[in-house]
C-alpha positions as CSV (number, residue, x, y, z in Angstrom):
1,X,-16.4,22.6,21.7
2,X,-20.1,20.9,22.4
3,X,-20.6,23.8,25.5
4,X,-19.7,26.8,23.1
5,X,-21.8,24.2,19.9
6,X,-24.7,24.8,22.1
7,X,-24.3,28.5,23.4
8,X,-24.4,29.3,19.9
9,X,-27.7,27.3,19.2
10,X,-28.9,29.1,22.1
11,X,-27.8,32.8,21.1
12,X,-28.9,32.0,17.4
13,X,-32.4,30.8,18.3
14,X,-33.3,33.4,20.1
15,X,-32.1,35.9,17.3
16,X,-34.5,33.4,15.1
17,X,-37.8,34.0,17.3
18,X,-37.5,37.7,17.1
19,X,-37.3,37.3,13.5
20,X,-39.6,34.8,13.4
21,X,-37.9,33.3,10.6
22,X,-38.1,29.4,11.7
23,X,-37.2,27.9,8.2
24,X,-33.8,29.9,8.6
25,X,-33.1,28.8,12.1
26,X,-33.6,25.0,10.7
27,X,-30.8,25.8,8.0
28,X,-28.4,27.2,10.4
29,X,-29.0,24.0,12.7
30,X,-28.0,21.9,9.9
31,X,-24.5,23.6,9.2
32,X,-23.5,23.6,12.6
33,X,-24.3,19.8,12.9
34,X,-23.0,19.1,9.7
35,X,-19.3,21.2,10.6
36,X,-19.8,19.1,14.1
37,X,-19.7,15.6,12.0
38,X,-17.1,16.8,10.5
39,X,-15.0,17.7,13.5
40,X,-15.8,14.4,14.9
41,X,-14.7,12.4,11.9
42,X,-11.6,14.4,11.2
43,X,-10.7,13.8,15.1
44,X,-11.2,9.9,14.3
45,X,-9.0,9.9,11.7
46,X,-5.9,11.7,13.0
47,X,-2.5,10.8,12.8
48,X,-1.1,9.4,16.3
49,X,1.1,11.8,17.8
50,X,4.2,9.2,17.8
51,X,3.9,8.3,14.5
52,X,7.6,8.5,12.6
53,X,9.4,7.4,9.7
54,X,12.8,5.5,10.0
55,X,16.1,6.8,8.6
56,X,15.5,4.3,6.0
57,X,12.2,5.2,4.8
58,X,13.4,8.7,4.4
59,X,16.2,7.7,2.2
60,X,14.1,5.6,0.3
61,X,11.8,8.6,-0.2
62,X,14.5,10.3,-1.5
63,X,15.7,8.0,-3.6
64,X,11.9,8.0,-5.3
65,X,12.4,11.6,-5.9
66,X,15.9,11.3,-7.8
67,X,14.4,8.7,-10.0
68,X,11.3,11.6,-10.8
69,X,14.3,14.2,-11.3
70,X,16.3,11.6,-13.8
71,X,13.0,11.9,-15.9
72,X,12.4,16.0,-15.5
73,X,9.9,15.7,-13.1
74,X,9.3,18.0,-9.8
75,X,9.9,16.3,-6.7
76,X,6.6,15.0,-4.3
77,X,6.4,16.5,-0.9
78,X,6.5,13.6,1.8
79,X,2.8,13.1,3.4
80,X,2.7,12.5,6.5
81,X,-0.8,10.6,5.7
82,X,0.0,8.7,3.0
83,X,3.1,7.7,5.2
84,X,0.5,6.2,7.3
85,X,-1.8,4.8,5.5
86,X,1.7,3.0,4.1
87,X,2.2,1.7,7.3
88,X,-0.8,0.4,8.1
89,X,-0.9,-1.6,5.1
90,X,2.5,-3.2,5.7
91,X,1.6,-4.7,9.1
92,X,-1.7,-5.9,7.9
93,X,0.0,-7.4,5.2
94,X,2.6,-9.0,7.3
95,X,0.4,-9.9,10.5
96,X,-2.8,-10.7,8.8
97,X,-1.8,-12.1,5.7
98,X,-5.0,-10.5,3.4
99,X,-2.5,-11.5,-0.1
100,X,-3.2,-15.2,0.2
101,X,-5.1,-17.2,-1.8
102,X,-6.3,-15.5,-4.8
103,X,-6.1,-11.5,-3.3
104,X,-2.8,-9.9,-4.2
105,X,-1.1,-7.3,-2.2
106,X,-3.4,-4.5,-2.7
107,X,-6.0,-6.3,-0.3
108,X,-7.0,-5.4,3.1
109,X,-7.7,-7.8,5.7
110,X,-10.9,-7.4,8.3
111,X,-8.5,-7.4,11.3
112,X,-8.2,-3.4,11.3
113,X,-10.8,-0.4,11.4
114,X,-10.9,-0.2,7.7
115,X,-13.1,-2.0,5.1
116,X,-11.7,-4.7,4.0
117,X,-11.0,-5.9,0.7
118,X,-9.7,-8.7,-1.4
119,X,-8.0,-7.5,-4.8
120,X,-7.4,-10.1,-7.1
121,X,-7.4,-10.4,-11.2
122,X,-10.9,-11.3,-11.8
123,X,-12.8,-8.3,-9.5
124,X,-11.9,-5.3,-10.2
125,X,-12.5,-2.4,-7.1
126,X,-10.0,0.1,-7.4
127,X,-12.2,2.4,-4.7
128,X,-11.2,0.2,-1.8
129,X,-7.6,1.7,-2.4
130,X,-7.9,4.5,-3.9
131,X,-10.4,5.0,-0.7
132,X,-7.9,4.6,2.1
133,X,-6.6,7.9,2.9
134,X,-10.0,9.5,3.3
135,X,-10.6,6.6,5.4
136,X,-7.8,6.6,7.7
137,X,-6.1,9.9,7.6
138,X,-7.0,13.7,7.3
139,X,-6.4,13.3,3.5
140,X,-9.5,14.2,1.8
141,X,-8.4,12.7,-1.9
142,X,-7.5,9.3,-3.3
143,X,-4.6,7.6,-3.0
144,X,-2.1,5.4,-5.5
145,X,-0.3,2.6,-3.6
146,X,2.3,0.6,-5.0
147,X,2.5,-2.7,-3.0
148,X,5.8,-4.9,-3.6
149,X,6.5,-8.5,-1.5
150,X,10.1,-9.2,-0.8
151,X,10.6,-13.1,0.0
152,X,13.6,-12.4,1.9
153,X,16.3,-9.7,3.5
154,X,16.3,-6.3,1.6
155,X,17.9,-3.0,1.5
156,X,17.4,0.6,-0.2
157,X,19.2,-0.6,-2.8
158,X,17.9,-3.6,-3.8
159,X,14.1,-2.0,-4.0
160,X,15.4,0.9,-6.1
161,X,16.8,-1.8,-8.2
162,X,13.6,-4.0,-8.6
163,X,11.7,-1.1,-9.0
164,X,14.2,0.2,-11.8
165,X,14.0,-3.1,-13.5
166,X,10.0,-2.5,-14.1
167,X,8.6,-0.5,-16.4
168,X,5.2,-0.7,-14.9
169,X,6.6,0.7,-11.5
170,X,8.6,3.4,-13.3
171,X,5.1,4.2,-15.0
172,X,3.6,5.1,-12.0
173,X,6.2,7.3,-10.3
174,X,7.1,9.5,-13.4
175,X,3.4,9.4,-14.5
176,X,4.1,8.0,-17.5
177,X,1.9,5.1,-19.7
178,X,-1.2,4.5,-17.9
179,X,-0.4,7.1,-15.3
180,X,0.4,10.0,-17.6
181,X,-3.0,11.8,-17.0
182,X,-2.1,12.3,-13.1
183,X,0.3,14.9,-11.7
184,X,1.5,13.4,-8.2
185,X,2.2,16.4,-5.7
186,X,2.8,14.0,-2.8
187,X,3.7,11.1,-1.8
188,X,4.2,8.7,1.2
189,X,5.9,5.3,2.3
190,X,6.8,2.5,4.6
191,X,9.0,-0.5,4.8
192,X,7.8,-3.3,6.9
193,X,8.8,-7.4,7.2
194,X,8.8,-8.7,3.2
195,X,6.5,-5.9,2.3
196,X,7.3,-2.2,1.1
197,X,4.6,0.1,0.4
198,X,4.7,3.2,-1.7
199,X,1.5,5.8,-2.1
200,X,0.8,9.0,-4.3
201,X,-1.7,11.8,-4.5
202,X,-2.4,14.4,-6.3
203,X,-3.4,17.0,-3.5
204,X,-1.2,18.5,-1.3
205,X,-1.5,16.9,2.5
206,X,-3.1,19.4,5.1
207,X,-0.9,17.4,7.7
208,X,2.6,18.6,9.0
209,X,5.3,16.4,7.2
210,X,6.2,13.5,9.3
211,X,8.5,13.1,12.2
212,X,11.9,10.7,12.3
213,X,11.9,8.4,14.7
214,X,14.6,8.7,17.3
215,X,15.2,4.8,17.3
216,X,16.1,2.9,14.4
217,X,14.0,-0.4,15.2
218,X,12.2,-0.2,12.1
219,X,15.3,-0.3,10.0
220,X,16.8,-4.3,11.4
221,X,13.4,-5.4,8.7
222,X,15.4,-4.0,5.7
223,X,18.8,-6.0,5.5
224,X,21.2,-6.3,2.8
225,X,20.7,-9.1,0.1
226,X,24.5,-9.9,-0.3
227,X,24.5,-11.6,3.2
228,X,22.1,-14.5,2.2
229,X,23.3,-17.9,1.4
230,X,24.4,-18.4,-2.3
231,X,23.6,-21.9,-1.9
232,X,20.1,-21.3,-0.8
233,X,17.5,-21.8,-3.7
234,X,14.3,-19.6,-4.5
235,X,11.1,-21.0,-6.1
236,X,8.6,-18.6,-7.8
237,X,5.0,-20.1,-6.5
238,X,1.9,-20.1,-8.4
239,X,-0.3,-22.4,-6.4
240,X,-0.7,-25.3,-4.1
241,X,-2.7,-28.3,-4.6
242,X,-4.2,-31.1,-2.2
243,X,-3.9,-33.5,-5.2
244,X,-2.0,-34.9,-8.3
245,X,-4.4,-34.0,-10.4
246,X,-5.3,-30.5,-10.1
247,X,-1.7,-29.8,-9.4
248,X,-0.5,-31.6,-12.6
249,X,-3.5,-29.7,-14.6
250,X,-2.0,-26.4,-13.5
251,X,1.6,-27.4,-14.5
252,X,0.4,-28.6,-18.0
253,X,-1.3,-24.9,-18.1
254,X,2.0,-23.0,-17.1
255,X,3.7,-24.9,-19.5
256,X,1.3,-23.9,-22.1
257,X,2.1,-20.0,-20.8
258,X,5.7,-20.6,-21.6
259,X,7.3,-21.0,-18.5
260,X,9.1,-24.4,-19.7
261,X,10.7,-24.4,-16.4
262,X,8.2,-25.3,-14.6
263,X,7.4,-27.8,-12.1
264,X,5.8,-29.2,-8.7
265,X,7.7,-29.4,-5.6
266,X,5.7,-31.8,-2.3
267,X,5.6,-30.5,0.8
268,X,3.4,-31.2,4.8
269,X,1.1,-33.1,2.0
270,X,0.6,-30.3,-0.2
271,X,1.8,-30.0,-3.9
272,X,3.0,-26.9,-5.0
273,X,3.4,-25.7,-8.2
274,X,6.6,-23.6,-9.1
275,X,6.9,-21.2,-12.3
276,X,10.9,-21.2,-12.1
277,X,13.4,-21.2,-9.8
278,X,16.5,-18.7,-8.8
279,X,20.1,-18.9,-6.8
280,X,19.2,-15.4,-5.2
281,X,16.6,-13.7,-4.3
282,X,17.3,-11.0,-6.2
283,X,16.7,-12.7,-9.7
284,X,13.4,-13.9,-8.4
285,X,12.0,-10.8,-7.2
286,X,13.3,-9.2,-10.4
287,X,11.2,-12.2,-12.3
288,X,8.2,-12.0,-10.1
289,X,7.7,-8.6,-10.9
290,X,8.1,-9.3,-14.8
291,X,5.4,-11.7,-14.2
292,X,2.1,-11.2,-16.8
293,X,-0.9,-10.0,-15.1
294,X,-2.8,-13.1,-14.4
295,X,0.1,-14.8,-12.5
296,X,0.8,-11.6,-10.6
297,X,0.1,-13.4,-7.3
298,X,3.0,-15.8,-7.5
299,X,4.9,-15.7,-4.5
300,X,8.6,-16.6,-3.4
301,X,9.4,-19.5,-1.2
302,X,13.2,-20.2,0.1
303,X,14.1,-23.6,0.4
């Protein structure tokens, strides 16, 4: 491409001499380096070749789809970007750990080639997530994501069922509430270790739609809930403290917040504060994402 970039310079200027028409010459310079950037970037950004989606993502995909065509909307076509961008997020979140602390699941951590970004309750920067797919993939538009942490084994079923069980989740993929102004037209997900990620846009993808993957090793993350332990317990975690004091202020504020429940648990030295606790994980996934905003960055712990 840079040989024939040139040749074309060449034939061009030349045309632009006899003419004598310099100023023109200078304009046509500048759209063929401007469409060269662009090349460039676009190139940076493409999807690897071997990029897939398991069995179990598909079906999952699906399964978003029937939930849109319970509520009389048109399916979304699966993008292959936003599949990726999906799955970029999941193993950041999982290997890098950027939800700690006070950033929820929506942040990015500074371990990838992609800004990064804490999201928490008290900033509010949509852009670095609505941002992602023009940064990572040929997608040229925003993107939605809806981010969910699973404490423990999980299957298809138990994520449509969480996701049922909120209305702020079935908001966003019927476009309803605080979504109702958007009109999806694609979508794209993963599943990764504790963390499922689920995107929307409201451009069609340029990209071919995603391959399968021949192997099923992404689908041994995504196990069914029935097998765990009935007599394990699961505490909702909001919180941990170095001492008595500060952890004891927090529980007298959670009790205040009506979550009578409520409690500290001590552990390596460190004092954690529980909202509630749960003989499956399925009830406290269910009440995590019931959670009001401001204690949105609870997290599970099995003991």
């Amino acid at each position: 491409f840079a040989v024939h970039f040139f040749l074309i310079l060449l034939l061009v200027h030349k045309a632009m001499v006899t003419l004598r028409s310099k100023y023109l010459f200078v304009h046509i310079i500048t759209f063929f380096v401007v469409m060269l950037i662009s090349m460039v970037v676009a190139a940076q950004n493409k999807i690897p070749d071997d990029f897939c989606l398991s069995n179990n993502e598909l079906n999952l995909f699906d399964a978003i789809n029937q939930i849109r065509a319970d509520y009389d909307k048109d399916p979304v076509e699966l993008s292959a970007s936003l599949s990726y961008v999906a799955s970029l997020h999941v193993d950041d979140l999982y290997n890098n750990h950027p939800d700690t602390s006070i950033c929820n699941t929506s942040s990015w951590s500074d371990q990838g080639d992609w800004t990064p970004c804490c999201h928490n309750s008290y900033v509010y920067d949509p852009d670095c997530m609505w941002e992602k797919p023009n940064e990572l993939t040929p997608y040229r538009y925003r993107g939605y994501e809806l981010v969910t942490f699973f404490g423990d084994y999980f299957n298809n079923d138990s994520i449509i069922n969480i996701w049922a069980d909120s209305r702020e989740v079935i908001d966003m993929i019927i476009t309803r509430g605080s979504y109702e102004k958007k009109k999806w037209v694609c979508g794209g997900l993963a599943i990764g270790t504790n963390y499922v990620s689920l995107w929307f846009g409201q451009r069609a993808d340029s990209q071919d739609s995603p391959n399968i993957c021949e192997d099923e090793v992404r689908d041994t993350t995504a196990m069914a809930i029935d097998s765990i332990s009935k007599s394990d317990e699961y505490y909702l975690i909001f919180g941990s403290f170095n001492d008595s004091h500060s952890a004891k202020e927090a529980l007298r504020k959670a009790r205040n917040d009506n979550f009578v429940n409520a409690n500290l648990i001590k552990e390596n030295n460190r004092i954690r504060l529980y909202l509630n606790k749960f003989d499956n994980l399925k009830e406290a996934m269910y009440a995590k994402q019931q959670l009001q905003f401001n204690y949105r960055d609870a997290w599970i712990l099995k003991d």
